[in-house]
KOLDO-934110 format. One record per residue (C-alpha): x, y, z; chain; residue in one letter. Coordinates in Angstrom, 2 decimals, padded with zeros to 5 digits, m for minus. Each point is the difference from the previous one (the first is absolute). Last residue first. Layout:
N
<x = X | y = Y | z = Z | chain = A | res = A>
...
***
This chain:
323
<x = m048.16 | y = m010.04 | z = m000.66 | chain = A | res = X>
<x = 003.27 | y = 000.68 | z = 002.98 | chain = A | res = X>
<x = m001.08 | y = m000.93 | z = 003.20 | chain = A | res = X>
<x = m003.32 | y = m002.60 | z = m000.94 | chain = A | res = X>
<x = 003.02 | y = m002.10 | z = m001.99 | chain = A | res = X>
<x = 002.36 | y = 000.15 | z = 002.68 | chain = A | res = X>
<x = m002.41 | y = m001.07 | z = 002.18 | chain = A | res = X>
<x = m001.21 | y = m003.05 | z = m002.41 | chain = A | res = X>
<x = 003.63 | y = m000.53 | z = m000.66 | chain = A | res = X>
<x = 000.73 | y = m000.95 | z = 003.71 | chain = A | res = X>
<x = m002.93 | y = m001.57 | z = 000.67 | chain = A | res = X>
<x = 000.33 | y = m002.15 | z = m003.15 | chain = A | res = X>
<x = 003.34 | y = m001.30 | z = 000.73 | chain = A | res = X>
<x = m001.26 | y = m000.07 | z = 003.57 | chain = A | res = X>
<x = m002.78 | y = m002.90 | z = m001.07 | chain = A | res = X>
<x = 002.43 | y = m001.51 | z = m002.12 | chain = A | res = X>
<x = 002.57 | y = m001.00 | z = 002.76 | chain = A | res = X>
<x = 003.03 | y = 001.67 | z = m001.66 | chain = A | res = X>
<x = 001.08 | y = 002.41 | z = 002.58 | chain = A | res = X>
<x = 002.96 | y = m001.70 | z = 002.03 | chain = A | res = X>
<x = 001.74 | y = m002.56 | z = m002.54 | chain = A | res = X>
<x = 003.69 | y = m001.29 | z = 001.06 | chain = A | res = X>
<x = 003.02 | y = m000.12 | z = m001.85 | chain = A | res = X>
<x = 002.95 | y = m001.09 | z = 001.34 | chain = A | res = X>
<x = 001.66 | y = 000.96 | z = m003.29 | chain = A | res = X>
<x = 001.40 | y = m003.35 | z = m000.83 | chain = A | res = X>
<x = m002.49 | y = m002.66 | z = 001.37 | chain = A | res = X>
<x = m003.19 | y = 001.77 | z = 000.43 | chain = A | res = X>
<x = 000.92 | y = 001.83 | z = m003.68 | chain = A | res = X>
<x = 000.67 | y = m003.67 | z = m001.17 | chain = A | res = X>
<x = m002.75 | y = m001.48 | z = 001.53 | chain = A | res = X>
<x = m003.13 | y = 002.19 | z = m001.16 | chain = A | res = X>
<x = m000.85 | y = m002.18 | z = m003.29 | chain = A | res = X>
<x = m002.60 | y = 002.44 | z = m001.31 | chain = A | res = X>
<x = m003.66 | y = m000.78 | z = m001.60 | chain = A | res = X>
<x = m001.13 | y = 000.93 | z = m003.56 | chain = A | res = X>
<x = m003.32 | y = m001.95 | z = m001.27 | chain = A | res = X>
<x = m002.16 | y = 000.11 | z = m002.89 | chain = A | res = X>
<x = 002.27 | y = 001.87 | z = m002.52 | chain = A | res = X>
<x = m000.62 | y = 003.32 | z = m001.58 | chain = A | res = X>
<x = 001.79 | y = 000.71 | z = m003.51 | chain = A | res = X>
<x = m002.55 | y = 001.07 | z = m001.67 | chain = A | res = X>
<x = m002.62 | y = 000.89 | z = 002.12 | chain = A | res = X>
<x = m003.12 | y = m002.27 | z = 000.48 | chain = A | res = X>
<x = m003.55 | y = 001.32 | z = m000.83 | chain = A | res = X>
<x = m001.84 | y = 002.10 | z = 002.13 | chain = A | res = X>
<x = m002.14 | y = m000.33 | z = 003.05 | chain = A | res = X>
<x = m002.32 | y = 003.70 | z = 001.20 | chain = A | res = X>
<x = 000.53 | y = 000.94 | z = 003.99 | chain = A | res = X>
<x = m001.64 | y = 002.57 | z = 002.06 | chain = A | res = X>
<x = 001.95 | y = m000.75 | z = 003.41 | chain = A | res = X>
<x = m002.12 | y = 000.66 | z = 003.14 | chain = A | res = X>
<x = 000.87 | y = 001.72 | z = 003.08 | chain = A | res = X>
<x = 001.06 | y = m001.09 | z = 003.70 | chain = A | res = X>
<x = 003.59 | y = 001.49 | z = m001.04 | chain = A | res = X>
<x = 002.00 | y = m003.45 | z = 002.13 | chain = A | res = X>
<x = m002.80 | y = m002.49 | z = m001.22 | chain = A | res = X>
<x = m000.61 | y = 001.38 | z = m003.29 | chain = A | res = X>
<x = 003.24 | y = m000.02 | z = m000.89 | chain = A | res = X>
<x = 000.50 | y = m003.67 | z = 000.89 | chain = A | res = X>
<x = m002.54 | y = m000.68 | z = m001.92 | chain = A | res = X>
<x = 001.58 | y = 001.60 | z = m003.09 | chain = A | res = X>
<x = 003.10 | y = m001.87 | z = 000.59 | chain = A | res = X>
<x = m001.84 | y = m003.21 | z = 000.43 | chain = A | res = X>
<x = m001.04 | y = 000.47 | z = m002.90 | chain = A | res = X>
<x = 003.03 | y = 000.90 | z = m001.53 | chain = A | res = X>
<x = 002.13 | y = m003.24 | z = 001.03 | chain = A | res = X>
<x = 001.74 | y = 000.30 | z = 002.79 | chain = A | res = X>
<x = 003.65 | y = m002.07 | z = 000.73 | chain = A | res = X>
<x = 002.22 | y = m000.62 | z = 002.49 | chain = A | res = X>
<x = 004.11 | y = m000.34 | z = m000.02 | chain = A | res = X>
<x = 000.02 | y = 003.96 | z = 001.12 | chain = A | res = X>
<x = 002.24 | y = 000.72 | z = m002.87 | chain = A | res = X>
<x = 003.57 | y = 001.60 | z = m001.04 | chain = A | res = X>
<x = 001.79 | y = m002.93 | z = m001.95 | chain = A | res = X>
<x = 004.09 | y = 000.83 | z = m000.01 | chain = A | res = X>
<x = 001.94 | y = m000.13 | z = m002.42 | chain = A | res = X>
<x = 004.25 | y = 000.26 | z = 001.05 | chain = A | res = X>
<x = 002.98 | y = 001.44 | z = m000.05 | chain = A | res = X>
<x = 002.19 | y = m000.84 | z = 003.09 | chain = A | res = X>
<x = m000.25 | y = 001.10 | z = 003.43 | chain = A | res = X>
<x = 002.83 | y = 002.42 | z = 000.55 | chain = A | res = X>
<x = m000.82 | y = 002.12 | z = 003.39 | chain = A | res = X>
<x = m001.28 | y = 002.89 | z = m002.45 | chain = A | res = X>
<x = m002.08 | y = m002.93 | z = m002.10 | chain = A | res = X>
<x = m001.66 | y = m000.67 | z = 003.04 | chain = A | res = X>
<x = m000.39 | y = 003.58 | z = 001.34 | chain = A | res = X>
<x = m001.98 | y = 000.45 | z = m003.77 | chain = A | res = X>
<x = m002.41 | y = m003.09 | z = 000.30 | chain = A | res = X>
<x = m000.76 | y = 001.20 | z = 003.16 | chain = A | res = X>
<x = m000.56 | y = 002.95 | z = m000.93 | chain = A | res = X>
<x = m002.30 | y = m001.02 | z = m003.33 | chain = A | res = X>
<x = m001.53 | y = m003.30 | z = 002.74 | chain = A | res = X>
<x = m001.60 | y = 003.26 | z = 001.73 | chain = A | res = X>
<x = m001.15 | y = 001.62 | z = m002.04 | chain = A | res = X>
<x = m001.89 | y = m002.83 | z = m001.74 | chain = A | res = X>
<x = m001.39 | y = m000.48 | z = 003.38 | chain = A | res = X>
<x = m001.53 | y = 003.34 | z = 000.08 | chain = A | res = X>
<x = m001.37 | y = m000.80 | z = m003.25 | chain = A | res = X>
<x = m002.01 | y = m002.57 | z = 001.21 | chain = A | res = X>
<x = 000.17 | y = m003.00 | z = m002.04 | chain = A | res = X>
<x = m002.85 | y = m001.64 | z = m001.89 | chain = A | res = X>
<x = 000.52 | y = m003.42 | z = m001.41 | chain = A | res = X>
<x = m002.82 | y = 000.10 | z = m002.93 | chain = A | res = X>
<x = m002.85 | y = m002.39 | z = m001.29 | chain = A | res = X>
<x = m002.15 | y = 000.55 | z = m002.99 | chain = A | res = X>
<x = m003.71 | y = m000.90 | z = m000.27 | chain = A | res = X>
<x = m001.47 | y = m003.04 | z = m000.47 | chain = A | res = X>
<x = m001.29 | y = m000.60 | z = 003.68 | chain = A | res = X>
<x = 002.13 | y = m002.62 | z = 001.07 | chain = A | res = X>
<x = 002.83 | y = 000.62 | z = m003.00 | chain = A | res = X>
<x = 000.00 | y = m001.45 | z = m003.61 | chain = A | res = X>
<x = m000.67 | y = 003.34 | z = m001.06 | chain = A | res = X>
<x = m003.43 | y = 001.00 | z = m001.69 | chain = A | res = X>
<x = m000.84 | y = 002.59 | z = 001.79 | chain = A | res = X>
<x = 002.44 | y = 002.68 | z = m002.33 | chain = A | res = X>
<x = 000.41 | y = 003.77 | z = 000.54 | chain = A | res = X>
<x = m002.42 | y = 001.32 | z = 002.81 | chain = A | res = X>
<x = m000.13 | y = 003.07 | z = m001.00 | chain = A | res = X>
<x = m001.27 | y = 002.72 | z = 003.18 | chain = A | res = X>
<x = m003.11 | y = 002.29 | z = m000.58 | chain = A | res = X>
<x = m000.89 | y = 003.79 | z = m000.28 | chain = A | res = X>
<x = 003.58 | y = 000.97 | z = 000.68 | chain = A | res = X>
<x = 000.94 | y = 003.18 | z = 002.54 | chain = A | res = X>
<x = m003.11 | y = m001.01 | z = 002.59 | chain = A | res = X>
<x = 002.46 | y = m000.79 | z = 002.83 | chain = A | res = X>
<x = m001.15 | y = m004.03 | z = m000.42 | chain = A | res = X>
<x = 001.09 | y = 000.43 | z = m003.42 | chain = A | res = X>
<x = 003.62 | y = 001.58 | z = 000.98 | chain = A | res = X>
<x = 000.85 | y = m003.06 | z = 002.82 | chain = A | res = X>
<x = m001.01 | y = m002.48 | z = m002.39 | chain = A | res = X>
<x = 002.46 | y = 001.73 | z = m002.30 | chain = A | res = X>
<x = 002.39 | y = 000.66 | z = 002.33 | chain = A | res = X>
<x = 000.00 | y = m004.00 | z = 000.98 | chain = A | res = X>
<x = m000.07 | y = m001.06 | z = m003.84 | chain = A | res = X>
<x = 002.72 | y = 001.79 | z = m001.09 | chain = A | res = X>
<x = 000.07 | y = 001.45 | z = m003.46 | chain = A | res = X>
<x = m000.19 | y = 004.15 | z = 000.91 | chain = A | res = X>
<x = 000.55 | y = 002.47 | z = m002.79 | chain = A | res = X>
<x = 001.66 | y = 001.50 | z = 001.65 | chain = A | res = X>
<x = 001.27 | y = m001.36 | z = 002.89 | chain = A | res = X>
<x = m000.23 | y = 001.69 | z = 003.78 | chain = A | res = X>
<x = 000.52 | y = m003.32 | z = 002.50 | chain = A | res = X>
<x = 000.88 | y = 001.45 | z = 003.18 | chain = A | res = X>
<x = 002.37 | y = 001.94 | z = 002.34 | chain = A | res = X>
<x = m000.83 | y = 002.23 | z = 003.29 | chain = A | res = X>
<x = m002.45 | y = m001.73 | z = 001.72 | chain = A | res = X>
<x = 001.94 | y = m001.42 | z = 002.59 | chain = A | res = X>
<x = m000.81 | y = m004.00 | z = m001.22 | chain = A | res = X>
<x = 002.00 | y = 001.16 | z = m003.53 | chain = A | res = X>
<x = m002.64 | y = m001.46 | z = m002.69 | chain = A | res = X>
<x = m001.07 | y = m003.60 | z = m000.87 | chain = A | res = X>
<x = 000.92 | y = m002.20 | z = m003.13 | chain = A | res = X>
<x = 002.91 | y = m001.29 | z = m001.60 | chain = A | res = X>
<x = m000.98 | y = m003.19 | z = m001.86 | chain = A | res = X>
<x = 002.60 | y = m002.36 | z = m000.87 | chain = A | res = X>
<x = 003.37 | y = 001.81 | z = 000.52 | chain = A | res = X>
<x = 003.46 | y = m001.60 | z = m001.53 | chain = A | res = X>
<x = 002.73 | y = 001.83 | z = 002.39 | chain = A | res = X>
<x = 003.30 | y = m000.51 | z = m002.35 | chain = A | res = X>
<x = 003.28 | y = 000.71 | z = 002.00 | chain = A | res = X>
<x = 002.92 | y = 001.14 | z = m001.51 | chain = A | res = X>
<x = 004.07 | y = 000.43 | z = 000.20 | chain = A | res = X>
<x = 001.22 | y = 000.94 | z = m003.41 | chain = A | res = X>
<x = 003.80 | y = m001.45 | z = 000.12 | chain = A | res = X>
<x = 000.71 | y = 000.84 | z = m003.52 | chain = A | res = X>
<x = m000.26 | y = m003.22 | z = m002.71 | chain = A | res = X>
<x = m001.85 | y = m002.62 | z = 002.62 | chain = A | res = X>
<x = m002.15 | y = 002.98 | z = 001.75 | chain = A | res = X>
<x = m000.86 | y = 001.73 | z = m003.17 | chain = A | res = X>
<x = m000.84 | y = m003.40 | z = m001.64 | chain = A | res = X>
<x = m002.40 | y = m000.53 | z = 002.90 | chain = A | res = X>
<x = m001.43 | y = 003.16 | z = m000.10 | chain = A | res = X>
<x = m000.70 | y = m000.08 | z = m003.94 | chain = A | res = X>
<x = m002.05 | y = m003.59 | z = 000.55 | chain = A | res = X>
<x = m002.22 | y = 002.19 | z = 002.83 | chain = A | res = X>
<x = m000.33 | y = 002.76 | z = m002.16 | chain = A | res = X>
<x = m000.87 | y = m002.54 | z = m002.94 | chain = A | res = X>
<x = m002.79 | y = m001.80 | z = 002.17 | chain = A | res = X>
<x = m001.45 | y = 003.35 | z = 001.20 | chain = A | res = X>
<x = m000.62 | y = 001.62 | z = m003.54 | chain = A | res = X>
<x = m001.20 | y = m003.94 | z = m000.90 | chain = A | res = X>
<x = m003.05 | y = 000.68 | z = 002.94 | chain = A | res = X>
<x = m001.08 | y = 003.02 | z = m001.58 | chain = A | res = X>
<x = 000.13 | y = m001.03 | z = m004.00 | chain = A | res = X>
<x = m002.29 | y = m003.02 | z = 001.35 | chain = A | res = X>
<x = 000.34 | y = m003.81 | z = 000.89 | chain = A | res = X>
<x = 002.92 | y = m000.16 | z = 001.76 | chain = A | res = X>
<x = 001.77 | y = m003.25 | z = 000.35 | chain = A | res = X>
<x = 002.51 | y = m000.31 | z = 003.39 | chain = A | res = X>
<x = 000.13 | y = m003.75 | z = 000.41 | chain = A | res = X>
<x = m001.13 | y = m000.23 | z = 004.19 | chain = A | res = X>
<x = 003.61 | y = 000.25 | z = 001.89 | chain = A | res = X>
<x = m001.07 | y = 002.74 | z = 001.92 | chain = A | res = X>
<x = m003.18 | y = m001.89 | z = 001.06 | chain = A | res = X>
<x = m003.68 | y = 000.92 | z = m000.56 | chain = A | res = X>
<x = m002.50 | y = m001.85 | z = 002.51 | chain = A | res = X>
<x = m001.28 | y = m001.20 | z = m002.99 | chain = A | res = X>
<x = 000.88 | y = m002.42 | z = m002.65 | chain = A | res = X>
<x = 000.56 | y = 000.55 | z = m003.53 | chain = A | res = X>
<x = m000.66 | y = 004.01 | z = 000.31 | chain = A | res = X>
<x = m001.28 | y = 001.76 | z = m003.12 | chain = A | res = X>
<x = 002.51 | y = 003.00 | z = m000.74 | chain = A | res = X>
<x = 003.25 | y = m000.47 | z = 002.47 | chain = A | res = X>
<x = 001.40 | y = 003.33 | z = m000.62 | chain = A | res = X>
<x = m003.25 | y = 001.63 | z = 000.86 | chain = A | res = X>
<x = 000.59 | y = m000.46 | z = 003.50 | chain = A | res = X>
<x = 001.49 | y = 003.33 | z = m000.41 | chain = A | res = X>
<x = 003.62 | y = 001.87 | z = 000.37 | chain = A | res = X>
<x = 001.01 | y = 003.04 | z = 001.99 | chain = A | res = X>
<x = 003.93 | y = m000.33 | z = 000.18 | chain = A | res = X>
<x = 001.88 | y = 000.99 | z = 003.20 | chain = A | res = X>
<x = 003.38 | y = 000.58 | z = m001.58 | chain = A | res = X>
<x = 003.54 | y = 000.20 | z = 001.70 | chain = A | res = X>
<x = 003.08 | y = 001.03 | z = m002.15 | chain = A | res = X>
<x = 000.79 | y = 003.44 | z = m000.55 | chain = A | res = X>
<x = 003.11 | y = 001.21 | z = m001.85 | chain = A | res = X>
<x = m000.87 | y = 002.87 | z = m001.36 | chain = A | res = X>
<x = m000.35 | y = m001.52 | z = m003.31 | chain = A | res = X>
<x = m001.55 | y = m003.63 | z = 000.60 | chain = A | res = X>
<x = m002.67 | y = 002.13 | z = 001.58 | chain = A | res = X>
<x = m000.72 | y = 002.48 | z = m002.89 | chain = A | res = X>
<x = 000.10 | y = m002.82 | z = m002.27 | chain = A | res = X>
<x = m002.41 | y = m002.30 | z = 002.31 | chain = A | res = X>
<x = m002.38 | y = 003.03 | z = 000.15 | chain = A | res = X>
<x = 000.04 | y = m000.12 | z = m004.12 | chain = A | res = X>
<x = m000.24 | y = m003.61 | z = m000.12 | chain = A | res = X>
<x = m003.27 | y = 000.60 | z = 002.11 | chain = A | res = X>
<x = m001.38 | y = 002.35 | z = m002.44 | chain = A | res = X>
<x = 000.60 | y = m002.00 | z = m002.91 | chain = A | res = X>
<x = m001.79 | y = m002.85 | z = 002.05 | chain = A | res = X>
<x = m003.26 | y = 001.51 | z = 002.03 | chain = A | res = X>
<x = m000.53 | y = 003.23 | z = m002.46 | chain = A | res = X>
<x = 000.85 | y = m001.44 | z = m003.27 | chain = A | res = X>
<x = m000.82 | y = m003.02 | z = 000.06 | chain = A | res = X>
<x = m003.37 | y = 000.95 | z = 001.50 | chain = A | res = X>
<x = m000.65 | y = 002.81 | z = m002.59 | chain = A | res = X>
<x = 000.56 | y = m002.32 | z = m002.59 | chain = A | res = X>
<x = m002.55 | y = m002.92 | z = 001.46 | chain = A | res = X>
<x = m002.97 | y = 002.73 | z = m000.89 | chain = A | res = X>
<x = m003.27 | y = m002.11 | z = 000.02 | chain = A | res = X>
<x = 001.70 | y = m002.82 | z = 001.47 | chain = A | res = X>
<x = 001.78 | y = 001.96 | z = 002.91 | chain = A | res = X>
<x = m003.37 | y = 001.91 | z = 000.30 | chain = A | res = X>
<x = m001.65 | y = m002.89 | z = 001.21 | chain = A | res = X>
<x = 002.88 | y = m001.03 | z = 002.63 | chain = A | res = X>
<x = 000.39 | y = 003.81 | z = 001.58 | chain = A | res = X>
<x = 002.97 | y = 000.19 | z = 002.21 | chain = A | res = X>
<x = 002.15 | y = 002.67 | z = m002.11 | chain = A | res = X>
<x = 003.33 | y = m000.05 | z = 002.18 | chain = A | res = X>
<x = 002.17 | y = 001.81 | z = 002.42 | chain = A | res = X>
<x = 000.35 | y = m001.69 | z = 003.37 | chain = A | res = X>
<x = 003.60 | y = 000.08 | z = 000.06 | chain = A | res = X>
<x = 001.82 | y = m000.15 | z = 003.08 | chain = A | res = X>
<x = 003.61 | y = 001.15 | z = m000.23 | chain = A | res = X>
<x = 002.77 | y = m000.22 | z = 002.65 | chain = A | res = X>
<x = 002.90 | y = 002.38 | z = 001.23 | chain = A | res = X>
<x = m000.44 | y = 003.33 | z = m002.04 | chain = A | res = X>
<x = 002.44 | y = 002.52 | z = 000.88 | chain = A | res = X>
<x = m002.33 | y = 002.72 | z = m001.48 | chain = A | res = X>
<x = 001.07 | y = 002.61 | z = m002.89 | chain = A | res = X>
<x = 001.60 | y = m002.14 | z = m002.13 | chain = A | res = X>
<x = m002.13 | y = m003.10 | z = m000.13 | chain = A | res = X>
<x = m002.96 | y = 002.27 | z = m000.23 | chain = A | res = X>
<x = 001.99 | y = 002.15 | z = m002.70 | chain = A | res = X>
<x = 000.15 | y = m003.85 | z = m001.79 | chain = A | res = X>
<x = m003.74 | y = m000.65 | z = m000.17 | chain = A | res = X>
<x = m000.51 | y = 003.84 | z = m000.97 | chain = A | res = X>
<x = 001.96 | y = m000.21 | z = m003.12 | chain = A | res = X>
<x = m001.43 | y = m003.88 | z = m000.45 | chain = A | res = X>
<x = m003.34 | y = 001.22 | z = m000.80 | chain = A | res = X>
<x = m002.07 | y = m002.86 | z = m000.38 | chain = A | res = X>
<x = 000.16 | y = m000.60 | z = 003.73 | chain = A | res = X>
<x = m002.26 | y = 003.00 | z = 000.38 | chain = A | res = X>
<x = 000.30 | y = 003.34 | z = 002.63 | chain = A | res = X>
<x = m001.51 | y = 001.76 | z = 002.95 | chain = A | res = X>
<x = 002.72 | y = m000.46 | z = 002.46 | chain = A | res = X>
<x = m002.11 | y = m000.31 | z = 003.46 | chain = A | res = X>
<x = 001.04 | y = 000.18 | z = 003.98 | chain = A | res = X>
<x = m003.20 | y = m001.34 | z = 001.64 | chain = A | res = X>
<x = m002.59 | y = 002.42 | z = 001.86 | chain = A | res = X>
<x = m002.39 | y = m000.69 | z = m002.99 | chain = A | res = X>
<x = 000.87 | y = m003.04 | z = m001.94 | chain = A | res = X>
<x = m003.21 | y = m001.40 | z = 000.06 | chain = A | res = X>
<x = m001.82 | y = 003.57 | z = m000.48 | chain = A | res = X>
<x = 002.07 | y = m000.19 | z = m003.13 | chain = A | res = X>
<x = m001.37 | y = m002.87 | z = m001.80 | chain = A | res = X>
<x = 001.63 | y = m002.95 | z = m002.00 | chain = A | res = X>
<x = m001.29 | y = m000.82 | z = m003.07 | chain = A | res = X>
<x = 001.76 | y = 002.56 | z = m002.57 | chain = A | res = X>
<x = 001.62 | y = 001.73 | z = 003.07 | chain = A | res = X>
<x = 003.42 | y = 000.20 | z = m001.34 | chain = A | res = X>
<x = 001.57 | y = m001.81 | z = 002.96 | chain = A | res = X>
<x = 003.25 | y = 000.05 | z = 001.93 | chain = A | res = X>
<x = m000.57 | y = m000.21 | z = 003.72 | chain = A | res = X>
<x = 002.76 | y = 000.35 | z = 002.19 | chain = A | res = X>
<x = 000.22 | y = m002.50 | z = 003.25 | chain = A | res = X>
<x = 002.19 | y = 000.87 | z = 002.83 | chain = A | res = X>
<x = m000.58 | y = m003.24 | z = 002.09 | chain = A | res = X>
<x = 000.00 | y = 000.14 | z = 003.46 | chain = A | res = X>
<x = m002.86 | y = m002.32 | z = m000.04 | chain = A | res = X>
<x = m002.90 | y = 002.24 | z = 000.92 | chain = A | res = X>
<x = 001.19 | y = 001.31 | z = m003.23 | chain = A | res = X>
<x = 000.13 | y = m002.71 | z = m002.11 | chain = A | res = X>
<x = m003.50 | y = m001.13 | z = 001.41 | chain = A | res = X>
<x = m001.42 | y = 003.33 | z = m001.56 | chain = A | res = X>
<x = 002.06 | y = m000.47 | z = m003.59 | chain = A | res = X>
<x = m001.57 | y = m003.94 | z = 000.12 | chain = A | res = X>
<x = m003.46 | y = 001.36 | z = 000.41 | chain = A | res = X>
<x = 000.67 | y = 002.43 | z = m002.83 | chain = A | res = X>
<x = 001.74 | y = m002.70 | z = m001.80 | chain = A | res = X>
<x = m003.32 | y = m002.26 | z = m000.05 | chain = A | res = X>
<x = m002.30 | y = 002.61 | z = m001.59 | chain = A | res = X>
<x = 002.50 | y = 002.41 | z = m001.85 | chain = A | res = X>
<x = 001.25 | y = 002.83 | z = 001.06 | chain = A | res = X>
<x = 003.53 | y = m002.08 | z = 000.64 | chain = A | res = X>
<x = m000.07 | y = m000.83 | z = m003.70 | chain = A | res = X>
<x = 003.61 | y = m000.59 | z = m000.15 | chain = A | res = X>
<x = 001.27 | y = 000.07 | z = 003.96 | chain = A | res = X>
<x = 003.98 | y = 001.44 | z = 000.33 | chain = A | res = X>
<x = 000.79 | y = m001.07 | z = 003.57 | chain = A | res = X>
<x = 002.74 | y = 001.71 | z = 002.20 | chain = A | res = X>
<x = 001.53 | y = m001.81 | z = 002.74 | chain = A | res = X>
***
């Protein structure tokens, strides 16, 4: 079974690409390295190329008997998706239609489709369900709502076959050592705790303490990204065996806010986190937590690595291996 990954040097799909593997999966990256990082992909089978070039979209199609597609391809930062919301659209929508083209073309029907909590924008009720009203708040988020609308008229009007894995906060590194976080510049608050504490920032921003939250400050579902992984094959052999399209939540169902973050940290590392507040981001909402039912339920999903203390183990060794 062989696996075309989009953005398989990336973060997430270079822990899915390794999984693959182990799998029995032959999975082909396909990225153009704008985000995602070679060492990840190192020891992988790689196409360097973009999704805006549909030449080399359809010679992929051509030149591999491509089964499935997973695409992790996208522009994931939510400030600069306000600052710059054409360079979203374009990259994470016009680039996706361009994928589905190629796909539609050769005759290739099951998607594994990276999408974002984002698409719910400020939750009415939390734990997140599926069935929450999907209303993005920011250029990022929308990019995911209309890829996710697109899917579904691809699968009424052509028999597109999908899956859409909405992450809340991926987080952790590869618990072998050989995968980890590596973005640039980095916006995650784990890595950046993580990169402060290292000595690489002078302080950490705490952005907002004025949430209506226990302590004021935001609060997160974090998910191992090990467990993301996993739920992307399982997702996939699902879809394989003829599960039907579907949106799935990917989330531990428990939520940190940033303190508690940062003293978490300081726990597992034994150092101190320099840390200065900030003013709210645009766009940042008090509280995201996951729904975890229907990947329990339909995927047979269950979470391994995500207890936070080994979400920051993991990424603090990762971190010490490669800074």
């Amino acid at each position: 079974m062989t696996v075309l990954v989009v953005g398989g040097a990336g973060y997430i799909g270079s822990h899915t690409v390794k999984l693959l593997g182990r799998e029995g999966f032959r999975a082909i990256v396909f990225d153009n390295f704008s985000s995602g990082r070679r060492e990840l992909a190192r020891g992988r089978e790689v196409i360097t190329g973009d999704l805006a070039d549909k030449a080399s979209l359809r010679a992929v199609f051509e030149d591999y008997q491509i089964d499935s597609v997973l695409h992790f391809a996208s522009l994931i930062q939510v400030g600069e998706s306000y600052r710059d919301p054409r360079k979203y659209y374009v990259q994470n929508l016009v680039n996706s239609l361009n994928l589905l083209e190629a796909m539609l073309d050769a005759d290739v029907k099951n998607l594994i489709f990276s999408s974002s909590a984002a698409v719910y924008g400020i939750p009415q009720e939390v734990p997140i369900h599926e069935g929450h009203p999907l209303n993005p708040c920011n250029p990022y988020g929308k990019t995911k709502f209309m890829v996710e609308k697109i899917l579904q008229d691809y699968a009424r009007a052509y028999g597109l076959r999908f899956i859409s894995l909405r992450y809340f906060n991926a987080s952790g590194a590869d618990p072998e050592g050989e995968l980890g976080e590596m973005h640039d510049p980095e916006t995650h608050l784990i890595p950046n705790i993580l990169l402060t504490i290292a000595g690489k920032r002078p302080q950490l921003d705490i952005y907002g303490t004025d949430f209506p939250t226990p302590d004021g400050t935001a609060v997160r579902d974090y998910i191992h990204v090990t467990d993301l992984a996993a739920a992307h094959v399982l997702a996939l052999r699902g879809l394989l065996a003829g599960q039907p399209s579907n949106f799935i939540n990917l989330g531990a169902n428990r939520g940190f806010s940033v303190l508690e973050i940062i003293r978490k940290a300081e726990e597992v590392t034994g150092r101190t986190v320099p840390c200065r507040t900030r003013p709210r981001r645009e766009g940042d909402v008090p509280v995201l937590l996951a729904s975890k039912e229907r990947a329990e339920q339909l995927l047979g999903w269950k979470i391994f690595h995500s207890e936070i203390e080994n979400i920051i183990e993991t990424a603090w060794r990762w971190h010490q291996k490669s800074i």
